[in-house]
Structures are given as structure tokens and as C-alpha cells.
C-alpha positions as CSV (number, residue, x, y, z in Angstrom):
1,X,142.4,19.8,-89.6
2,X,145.5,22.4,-88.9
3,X,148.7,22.2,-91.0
4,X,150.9,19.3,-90.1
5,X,153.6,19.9,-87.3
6,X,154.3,23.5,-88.8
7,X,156.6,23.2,-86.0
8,X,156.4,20.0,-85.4
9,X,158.2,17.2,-87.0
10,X,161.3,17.9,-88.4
11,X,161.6,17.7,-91.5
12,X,158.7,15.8,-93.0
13,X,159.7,15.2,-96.2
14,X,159.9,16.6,-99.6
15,X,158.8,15.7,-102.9
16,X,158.1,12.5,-104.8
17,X,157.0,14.2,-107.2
18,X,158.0,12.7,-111.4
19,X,161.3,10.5,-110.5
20,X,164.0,10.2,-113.3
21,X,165.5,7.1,-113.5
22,X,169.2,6.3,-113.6
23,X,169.2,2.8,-115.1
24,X,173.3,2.3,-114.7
25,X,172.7,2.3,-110.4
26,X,169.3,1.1,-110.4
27,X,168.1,4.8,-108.8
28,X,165.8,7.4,-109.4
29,X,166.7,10.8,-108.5
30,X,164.1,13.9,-106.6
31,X,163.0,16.5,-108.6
32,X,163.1,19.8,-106.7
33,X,160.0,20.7,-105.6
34,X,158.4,23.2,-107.5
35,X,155.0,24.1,-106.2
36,X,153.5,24.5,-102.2
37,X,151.0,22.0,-101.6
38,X,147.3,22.9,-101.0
39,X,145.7,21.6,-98.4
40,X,143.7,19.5,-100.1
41,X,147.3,17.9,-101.2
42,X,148.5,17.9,-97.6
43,X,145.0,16.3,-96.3
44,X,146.1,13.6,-99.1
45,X,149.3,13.1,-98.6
46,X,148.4,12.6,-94.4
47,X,146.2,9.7,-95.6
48,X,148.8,8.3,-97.9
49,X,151.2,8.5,-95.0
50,X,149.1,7.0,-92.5
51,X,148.6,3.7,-95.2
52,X,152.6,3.8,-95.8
53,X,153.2,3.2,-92.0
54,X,150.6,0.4,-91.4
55,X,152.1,-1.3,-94.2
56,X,155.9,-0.6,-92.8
57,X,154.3,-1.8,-89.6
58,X,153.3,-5.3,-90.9
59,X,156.9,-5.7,-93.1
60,X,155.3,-5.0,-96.7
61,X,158.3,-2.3,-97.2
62,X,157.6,-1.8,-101.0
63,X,153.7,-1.2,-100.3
64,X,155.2,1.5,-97.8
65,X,157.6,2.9,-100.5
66,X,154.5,2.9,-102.7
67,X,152.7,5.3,-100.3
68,X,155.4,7.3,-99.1
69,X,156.4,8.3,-102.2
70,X,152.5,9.0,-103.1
71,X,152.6,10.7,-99.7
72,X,156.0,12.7,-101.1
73,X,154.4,13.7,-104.2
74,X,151.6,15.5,-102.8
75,X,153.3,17.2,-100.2
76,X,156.9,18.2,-101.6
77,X,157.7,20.3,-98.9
78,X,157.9,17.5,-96.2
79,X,161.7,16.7,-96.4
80,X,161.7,14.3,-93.6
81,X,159.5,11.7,-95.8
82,X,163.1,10.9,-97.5
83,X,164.8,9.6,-94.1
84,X,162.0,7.7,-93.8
85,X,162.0,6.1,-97.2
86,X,165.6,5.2,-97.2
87,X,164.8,3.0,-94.2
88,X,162.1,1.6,-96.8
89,X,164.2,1.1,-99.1
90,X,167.1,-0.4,-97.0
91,X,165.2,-2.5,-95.8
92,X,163.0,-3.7,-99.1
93,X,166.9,-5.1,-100.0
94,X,167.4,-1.7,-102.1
95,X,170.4,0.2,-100.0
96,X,171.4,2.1,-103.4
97,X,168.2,3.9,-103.3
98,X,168.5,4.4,-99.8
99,X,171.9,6.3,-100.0
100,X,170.1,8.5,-102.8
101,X,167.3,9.9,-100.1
102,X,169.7,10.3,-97.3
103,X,171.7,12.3,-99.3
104,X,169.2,14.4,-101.7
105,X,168.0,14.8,-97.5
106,X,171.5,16.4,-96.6
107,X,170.8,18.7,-100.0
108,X,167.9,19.6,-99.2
109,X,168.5,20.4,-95.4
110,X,172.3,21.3,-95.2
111,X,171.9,23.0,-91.4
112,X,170.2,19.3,-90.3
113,X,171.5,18.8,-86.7
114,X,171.5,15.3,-87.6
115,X,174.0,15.8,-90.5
116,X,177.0,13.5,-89.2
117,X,174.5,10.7,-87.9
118,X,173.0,10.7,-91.3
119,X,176.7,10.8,-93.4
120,X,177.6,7.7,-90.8
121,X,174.6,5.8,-92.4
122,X,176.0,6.8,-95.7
123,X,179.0,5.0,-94.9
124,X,177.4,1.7,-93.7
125,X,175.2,1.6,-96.6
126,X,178.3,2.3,-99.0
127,X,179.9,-0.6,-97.6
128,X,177.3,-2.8,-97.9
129,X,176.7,-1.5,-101.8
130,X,180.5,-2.3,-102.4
131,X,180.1,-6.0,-100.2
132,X,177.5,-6.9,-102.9
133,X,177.7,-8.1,-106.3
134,X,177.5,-5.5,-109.0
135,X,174.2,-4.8,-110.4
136,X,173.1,-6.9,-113.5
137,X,170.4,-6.6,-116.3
138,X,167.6,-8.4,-116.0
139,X,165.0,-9.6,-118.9
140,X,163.5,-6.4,-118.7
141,X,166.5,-3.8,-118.9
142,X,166.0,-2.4,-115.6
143,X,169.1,-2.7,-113.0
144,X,169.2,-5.0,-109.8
145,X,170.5,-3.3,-106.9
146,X,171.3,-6.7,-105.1
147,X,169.5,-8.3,-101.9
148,X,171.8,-7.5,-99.0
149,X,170.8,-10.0,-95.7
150,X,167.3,-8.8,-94.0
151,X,168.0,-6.7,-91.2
152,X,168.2,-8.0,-87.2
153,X,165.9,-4.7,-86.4
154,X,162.3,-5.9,-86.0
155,X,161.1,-2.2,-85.8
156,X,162.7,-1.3,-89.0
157,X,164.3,1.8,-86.7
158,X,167.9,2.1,-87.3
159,X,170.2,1.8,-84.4
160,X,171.9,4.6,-84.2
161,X,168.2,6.6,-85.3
162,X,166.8,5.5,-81.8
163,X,162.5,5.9,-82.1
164,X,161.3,8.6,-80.3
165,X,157.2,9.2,-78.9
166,X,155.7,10.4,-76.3
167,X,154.1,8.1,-73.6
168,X,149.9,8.2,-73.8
169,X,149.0,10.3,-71.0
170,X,145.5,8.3,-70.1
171,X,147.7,6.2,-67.7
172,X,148.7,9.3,-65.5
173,X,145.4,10.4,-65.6
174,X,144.3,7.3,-63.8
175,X,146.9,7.8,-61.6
176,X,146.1,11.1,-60.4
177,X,142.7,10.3,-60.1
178,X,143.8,7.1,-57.7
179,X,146.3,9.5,-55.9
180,X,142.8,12.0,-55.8
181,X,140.3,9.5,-54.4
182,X,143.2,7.8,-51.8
183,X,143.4,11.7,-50.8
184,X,140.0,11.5,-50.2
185,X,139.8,8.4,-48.1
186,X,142.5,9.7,-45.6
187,X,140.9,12.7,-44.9
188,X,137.7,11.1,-43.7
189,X,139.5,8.8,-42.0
190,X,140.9,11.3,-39.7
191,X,137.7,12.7,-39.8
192,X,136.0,10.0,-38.4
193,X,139.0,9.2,-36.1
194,X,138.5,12.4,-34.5
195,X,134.8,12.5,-34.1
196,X,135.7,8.8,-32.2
197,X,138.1,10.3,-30.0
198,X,136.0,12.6,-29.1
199,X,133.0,9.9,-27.7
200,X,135.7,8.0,-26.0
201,X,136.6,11.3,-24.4
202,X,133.2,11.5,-23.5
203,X,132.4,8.0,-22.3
204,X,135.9,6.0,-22.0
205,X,133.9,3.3,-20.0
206,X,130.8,2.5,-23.2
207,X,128.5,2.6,-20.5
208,X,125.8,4.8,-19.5
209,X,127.0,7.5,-22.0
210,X,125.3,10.4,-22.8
211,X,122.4,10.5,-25.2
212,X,124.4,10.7,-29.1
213,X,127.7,9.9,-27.6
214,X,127.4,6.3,-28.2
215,X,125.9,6.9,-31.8
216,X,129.0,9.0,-32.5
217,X,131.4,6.3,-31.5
218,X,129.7,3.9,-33.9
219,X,129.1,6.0,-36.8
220,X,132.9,7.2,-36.4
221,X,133.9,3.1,-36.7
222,X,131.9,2.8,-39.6
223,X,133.2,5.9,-41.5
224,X,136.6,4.9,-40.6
225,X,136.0,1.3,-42.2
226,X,134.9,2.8,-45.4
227,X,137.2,5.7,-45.8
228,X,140.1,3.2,-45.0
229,X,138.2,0.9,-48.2
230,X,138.6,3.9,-50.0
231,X,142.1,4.9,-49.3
232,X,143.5,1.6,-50.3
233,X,141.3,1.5,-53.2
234,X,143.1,4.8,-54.0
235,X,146.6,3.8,-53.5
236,X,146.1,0.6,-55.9
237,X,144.2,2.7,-59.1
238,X,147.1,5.3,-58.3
239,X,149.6,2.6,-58.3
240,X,147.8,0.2,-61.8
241,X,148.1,4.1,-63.2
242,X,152.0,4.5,-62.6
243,X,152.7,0.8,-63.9
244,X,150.0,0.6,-66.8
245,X,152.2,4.4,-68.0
246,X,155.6,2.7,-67.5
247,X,154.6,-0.5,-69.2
248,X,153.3,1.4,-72.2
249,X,155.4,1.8,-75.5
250,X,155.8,5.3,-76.9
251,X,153.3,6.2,-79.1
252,X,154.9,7.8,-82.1
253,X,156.9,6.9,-83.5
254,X,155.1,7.4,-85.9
255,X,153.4,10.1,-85.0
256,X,154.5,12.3,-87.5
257,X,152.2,13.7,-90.1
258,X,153.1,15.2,-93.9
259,X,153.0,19.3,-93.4
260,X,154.7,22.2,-94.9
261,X,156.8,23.2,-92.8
262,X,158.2,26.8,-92.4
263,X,161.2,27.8,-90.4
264,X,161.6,24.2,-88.6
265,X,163.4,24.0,-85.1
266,X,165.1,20.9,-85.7
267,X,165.5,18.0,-82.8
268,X,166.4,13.8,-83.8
269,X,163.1,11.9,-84.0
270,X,163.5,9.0,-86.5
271,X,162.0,6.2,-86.5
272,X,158.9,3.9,-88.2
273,X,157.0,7.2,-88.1
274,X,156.1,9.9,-91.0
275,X,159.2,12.0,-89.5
276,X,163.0,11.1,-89.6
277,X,163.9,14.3,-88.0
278,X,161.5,16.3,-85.9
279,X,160.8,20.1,-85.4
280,X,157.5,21.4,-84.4
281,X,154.4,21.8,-85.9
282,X,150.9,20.3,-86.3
283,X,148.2,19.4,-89.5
């Protein structure tokens, strides 16, 4: 397998590696990362990732926290993993943690394009923080961050972090090969509508025609019957191609994989994916 998205996903996110707790705001705080990951750790922390999303996927957010941050450990040069868990842990009712990650993010990647989109999510999640009550001690010492209202999202992608993903490409495929084979069918139509011309040039009355003429004229019919089968079955695979590609989601979001990446060119791509930002790359 290659690195993850050298290039490719900007910034995949950094380390979960030992977490310190802070009791008093019910946080844990991101080492700096300290070591580059083998690629035994990266091939790890791809499979984590991959378990993280389906559970994100199906709602279980603090399964997907659980792998993330597994994910994070491994690979602590993958920076983007952060944006990815604040939306985890926003969305697991834990917006205190979430404002931790976005901004140990910003730390970590202070020439991020998305740097004011991100600071506006700050915002909203500070105003949530001061909308609930404080944070109390349970039986066992530890803080509770509150339970802010579940989100409206169904995605879990926040609004102003639209999902990107590229289209699967199988559908224009099929449509080239329907625009290929209607192609097909027009030129042996004209084919055959010339070799008909021809034998009614030959014999406009049908009657005592040459020897072949007649055979011409009827083999011409029946080639233009089947390339005109042909064509039309053409233009509808072309056209089942173009609508099964437009009806398709983006597949993606997601997409992202856990890399190190070096030198990232930076571009937005958050969403329920293993990238919050994307650059470019591959495993």
C-alpha cells in the first residue's frame, strides 16, 4: 500500500498519542507528537480509521472517538484526524472537547486556509458551552461537560464544513460505452442506407432486377433494422449512464486515509470522512 494522501488529504490528523486530563473542563489536552510513524503504524492507524467512520456512519460517535483517537495515536502526524474528532465529539454531547481539537488543530496548522471557518465554529461552540449548565462532579470525580440538544445534521457534516467526494466514475464509463455502441449503430445505418440507395438506383421499379441487385436491397433493410436496434440501444445505456452518475452521492467523504503528510497543499474537504481539510496525497 503507498503512504496515505502524501499529497492528498489535508491535514489528516495528528496525534492521540498519552492524553492529559484537565478534570476542572472535563478535557484532555494533545501531546505534541514526538516520533514519525512507521508504516506498520500508518497501515494501523488506516484500519482504525476505516472502523471509526463506519461507526460515525451508523451514529455510535463515542465508538468513533474510540477509533479515531486509536487511529491518532498511531499516526501523530495526521493533523486533520482532530477536525474530524471534534465533530465526534460535538456531536457525542461533548462540545468542550470539541473546541480543544479545533483549536490544538489551528496550533498545529497556523497557515490552514480554513483558519477563519474553523475560529467561526469556535464561536458557536463557545456559545453553546456558555448556554449550558456548568460542569458538575459526578460519583466518580470526573467532570460532565453537559448534553447540549442532538444536532439537526443527519450526516454529522457541519454546515458551514460542506462534504466533499468525488463522483464514482463507473457510471460515465457506461456512458461512454452507450455513446460508443450508439456510434456504432449510426454508422451502419448509413452504411446500409447507402448500399439501399444504390439497388433502388439500380432497379427503382423491384422488378426484373439484375442478378444481386435485389439481394442488396434486402440485406440493406435488414442491416438498417438492426443497426437502428443498436443505435437506440446505445442512446438509452448512454443515457441510464449520465442519470445513474448524477443520481450517485459523492463518495468520500470519507475517503480520506491516515498518512504522514509532508509539505501539504491545502484545499477545504471536511466532512464524515478521515480528513477535515484536504491536500494531496495517497497511502
Amino acid at each position: 500500500m503507498g503512504r496515505v494522501l502524501r499529497s492528498g488529504m489535508a491535514g489528516i490528523v495528528l496525534a492521540l498519542a498519552p492524553v492529559v486530563v484537565a478534570a476542572q473542563q472535563g478535557t484532555k489536552q494533545y501531546p505534541e507528537c514526538a516520533h514519525q510513524p512507521s508504516d506498520s503504524d500508518i497501515a494501523a492507524a488506516k484500519g482504525a480509521f476505516q472502523a471509526g467512520q463506519v461507526s460515525f456512519n451508523e451514529a455510535d460517535y463515542e465508538r468513533a472517538i474510540t477509533y479515531w483517537e486509536d487511529a491518532y495515536r498511531r499516526d501523530c502526524t495526521a493533523h486533520a484526524m482532530l477536525l474530524n474528532l471534534a465533530r465526534a465529539y460535538e456531536l457525542n454531547g461533548n462540545p468542550r472537547q470539541a473546541v480543544v481539537s479545533l483549536e490544538t488543530y489551528l496550533t498545529r496548522n497556523p497557515s490552514s486556509p480554513q483558519r477563519d471557518q474553523i475560529n467561526r465554529r469556535i464561536e458557536v461552540l463557545n456559545q453553546k458551552i456558555a448556554s449550558m449548565p456548568p460542569p458538575a462532579e459526578n460519583p466518580t470525580g470526573t467532570v460532565d461537560p453537559g448534553t447540549p440538544p442532538p444536532p439537526t445534521t443527519a450526516t454529522g457534516v457541519p454546515p458551514d464544513e460542506p462534504a466533499t467526494g468525488k463522483k464514482p466514475i463507473l457510471p460515465l464509463i457506461v456512458a461512454g460505452a452507450g455513446g460508443v455502441i450508439a456510434i456504432v449503430g449510426g454508422v451502419m445505418y448509413l452504411d446500409a442506407t447507402a448500399d439501399f440507395n444504390e439497388a433502388e438506383d439500380a432497379c427503382p421499379t423491384h422488378q426484373n432486377c439484375a442478378p444481386g441487385v435485389e439481394e442488396q436491397g434486402d440485406s440493406a433493410v435488414s442491416r438498417q433494422r438492426v443497426s437502428a436496434i443498436v443505435g437506440v440501444a446505445g442512446l438509452a445505456i448512454a443515457a441510464g449512464g449520465l442519470i445513474w452518475y448524477f443520481a450517485s452521492p459523492p463518495e468520500g467523504g470519507a475517503t480520506a486515509q491516515p498518512s504522514a503528510p509532508k509539505k501539504p497543499q491545502v484545499g477545504p474537504s471536511v466532512g464524515p470522512g478521515f480528513a477535515g481539510i484536504s491536500i494531496s496525497g495517497a497511502f
